[in-house]
C-alpha positions in Angstrom: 86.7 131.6 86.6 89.8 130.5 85.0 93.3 129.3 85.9 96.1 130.6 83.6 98.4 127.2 84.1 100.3 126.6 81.5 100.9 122.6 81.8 98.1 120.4 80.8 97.5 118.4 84.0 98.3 114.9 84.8 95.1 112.9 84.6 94.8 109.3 87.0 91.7 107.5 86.3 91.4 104.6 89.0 88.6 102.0 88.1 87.6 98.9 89.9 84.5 96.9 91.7 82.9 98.5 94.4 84.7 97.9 97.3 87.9 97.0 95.8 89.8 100.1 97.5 89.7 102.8 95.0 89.3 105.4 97.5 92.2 104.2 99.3 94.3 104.4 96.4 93.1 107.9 95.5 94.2 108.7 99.5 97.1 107.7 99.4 97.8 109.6 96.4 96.6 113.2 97.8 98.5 112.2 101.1 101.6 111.8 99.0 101.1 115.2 97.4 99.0 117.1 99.3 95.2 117.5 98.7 95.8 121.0 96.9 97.7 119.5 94.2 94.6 117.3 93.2 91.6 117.8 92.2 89.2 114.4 92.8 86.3 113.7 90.6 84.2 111.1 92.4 81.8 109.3 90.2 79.6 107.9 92.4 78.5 112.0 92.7 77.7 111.8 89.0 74.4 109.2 89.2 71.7 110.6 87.2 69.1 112.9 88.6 66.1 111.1 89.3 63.7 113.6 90.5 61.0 112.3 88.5 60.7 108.9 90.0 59.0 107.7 92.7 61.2 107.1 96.3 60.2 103.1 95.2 61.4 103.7 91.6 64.5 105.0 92.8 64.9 102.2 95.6 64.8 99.7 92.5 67.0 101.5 89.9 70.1 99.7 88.5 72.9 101.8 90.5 75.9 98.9 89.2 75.0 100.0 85.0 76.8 102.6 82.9 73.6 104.4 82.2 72.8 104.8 85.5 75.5 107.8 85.2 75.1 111.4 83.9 78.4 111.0 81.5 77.6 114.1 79.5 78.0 116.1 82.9 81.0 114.1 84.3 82.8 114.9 80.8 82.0 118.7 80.8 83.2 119.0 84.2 86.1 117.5 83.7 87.1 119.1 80.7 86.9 122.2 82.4 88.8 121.1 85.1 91.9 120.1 82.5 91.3 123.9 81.1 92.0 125.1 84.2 88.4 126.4 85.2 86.5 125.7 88.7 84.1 123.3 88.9 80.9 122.8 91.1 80.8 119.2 91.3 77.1 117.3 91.9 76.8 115.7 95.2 74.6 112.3 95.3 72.4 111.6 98.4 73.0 107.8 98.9 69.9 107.9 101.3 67.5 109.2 98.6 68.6 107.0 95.9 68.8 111.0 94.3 71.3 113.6 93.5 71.6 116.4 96.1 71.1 120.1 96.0 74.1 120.6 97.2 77.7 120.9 94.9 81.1 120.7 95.7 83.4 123.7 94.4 86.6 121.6 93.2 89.2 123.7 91.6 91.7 122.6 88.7 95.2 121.5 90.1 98.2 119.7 88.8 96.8 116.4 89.1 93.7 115.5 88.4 92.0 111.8 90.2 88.8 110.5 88.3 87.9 107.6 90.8 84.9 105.1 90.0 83.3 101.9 89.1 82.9 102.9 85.4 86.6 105.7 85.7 88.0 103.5 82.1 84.5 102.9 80.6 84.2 105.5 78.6 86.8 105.5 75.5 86.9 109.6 75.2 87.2 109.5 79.2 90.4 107.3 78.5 91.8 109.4 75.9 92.0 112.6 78.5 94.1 110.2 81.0 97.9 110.0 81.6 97.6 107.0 83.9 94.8 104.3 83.9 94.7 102.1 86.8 92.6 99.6 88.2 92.4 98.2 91.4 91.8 94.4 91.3 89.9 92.8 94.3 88.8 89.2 95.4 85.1 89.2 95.2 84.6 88.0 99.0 86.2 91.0 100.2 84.9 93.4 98.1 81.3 91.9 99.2 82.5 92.2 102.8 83.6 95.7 102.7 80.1 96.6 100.6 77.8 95.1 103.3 79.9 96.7 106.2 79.7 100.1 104.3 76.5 100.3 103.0 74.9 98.9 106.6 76.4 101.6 108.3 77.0 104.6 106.0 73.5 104.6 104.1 71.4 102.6 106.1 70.4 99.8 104.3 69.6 96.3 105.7 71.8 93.2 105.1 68.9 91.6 103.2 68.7 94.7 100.9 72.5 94.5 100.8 72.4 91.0 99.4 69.5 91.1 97.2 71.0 94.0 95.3 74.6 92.1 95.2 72.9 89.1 93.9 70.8 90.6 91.1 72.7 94.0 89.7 75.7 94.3 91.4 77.6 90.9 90.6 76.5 90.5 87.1 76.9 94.3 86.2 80.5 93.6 87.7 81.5 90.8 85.4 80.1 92.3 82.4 81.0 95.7 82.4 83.7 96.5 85.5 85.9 93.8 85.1 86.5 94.1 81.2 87.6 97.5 82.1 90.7 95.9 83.5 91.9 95.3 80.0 92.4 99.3 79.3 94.3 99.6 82.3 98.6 100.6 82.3 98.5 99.6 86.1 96.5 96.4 87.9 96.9 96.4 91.3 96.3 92.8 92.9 95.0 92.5 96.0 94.2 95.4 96.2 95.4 99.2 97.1 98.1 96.9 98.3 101.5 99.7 99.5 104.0 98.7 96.8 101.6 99.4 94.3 100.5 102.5 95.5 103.9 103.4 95.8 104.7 103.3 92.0 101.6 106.1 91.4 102.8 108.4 94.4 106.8 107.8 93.5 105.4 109.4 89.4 102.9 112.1 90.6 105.6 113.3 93.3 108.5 113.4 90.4 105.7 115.1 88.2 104.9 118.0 91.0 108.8 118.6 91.4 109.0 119.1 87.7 106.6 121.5 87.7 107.8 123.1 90.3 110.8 123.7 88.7 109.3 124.6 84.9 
């Protein structure tokens, strides 16, 4: 199915380390708009099918490396979305180490949010953006917020928590998250602090009224 729009929509790619408050920011911005104005492409759904590995294969994978991601998929989908066109958007089962049967229907809209660790990896990613941002985060807390989450949301142990900080999720983090910062028109320090947020709601609101008005 496809949407006749006739504007190209504005595309918001916030990046940062896990736990750094990229969710919040992506939040803040649908609460400023109003969720259907947005359409939010979560890349932690897009982790590659693993199927054909065992449950202890999975359990050791490298989650915190840019091949860990089905990129080919995430860029189709979100093509489409910027031609207007629905979407069913993967859904990954953190539990399984394994993507889901389920999808999510997401349908195109004015604004588009690509949230992730790896959201300004990709250079043709990038070039499809109208507002790269990244949401800077003192390691501590970002740990802190990690453990907390993945204790009680996926039901890992603190020992598994810290192993897998220590050995993939760290390292992966200084070489390949934190350069991202440099291809960024907005860093937010400490955080999805308010003022900052501020400046992303205060452009996609003026953008909406503009459109409304077109």
């Amino acid at each position: 199915m496809t949407n006749t729009r006739n504007h190209q929509p504005f595309v918001i790619g916030v990046a940062g380390g896990s736990g750094s408050g990229k969710s919040t920011v992506t939040r803040e911005v649908l609460a400023s708009i109003g969720s259907e104005m947005a359409a939010v492409v979560m890349q932690d759904d897009y982790y590659n099918e693993q199927s054909h590995l065992s449950a202890e294969e999975r359990s050791k994978a490298n989650y915190d490396h840019p091949q860990a991601f089905d990129w080919p998929l995430m860029m189709q989908q979100v093509q489409a979305l910027c031609r207007g066109e629905i979407i069913e958007m993967p859904v990954y089962d953190f539990t399984l180490h394994n993507r889901s049967t389920k999808t999510i229907t997401v349908k195109p809209a004015p604004v588009i949010v690509i949230e992730g660790l790896f959201a300004l990896f990709d250079a043709e990613l990038r070039k499809m953006m109208s507002l790269k941002v990244y949401v800077d985060t003192a390691a501590d807390v970002r740990f802190i917020r990690r453990l907390q989450r993945d204790i009680s949301e996926r039901g890992r142990s603190t020992d598994s928590v810290v192993k897998q900080y220590l050995e993939t999720v760290r390292p992966m983090h200084k070489q390949f998250i934190e350069p991202t910062k440099r291809q960024a028109d907005l860093i937010f320090p400490h955080g999805a602090n308010g003022p900052a947020v501020d400046i992303i709601t205060t452009k996609v609101v003026s953008l909406i009224r503009d459109l409304d008005r077109a």
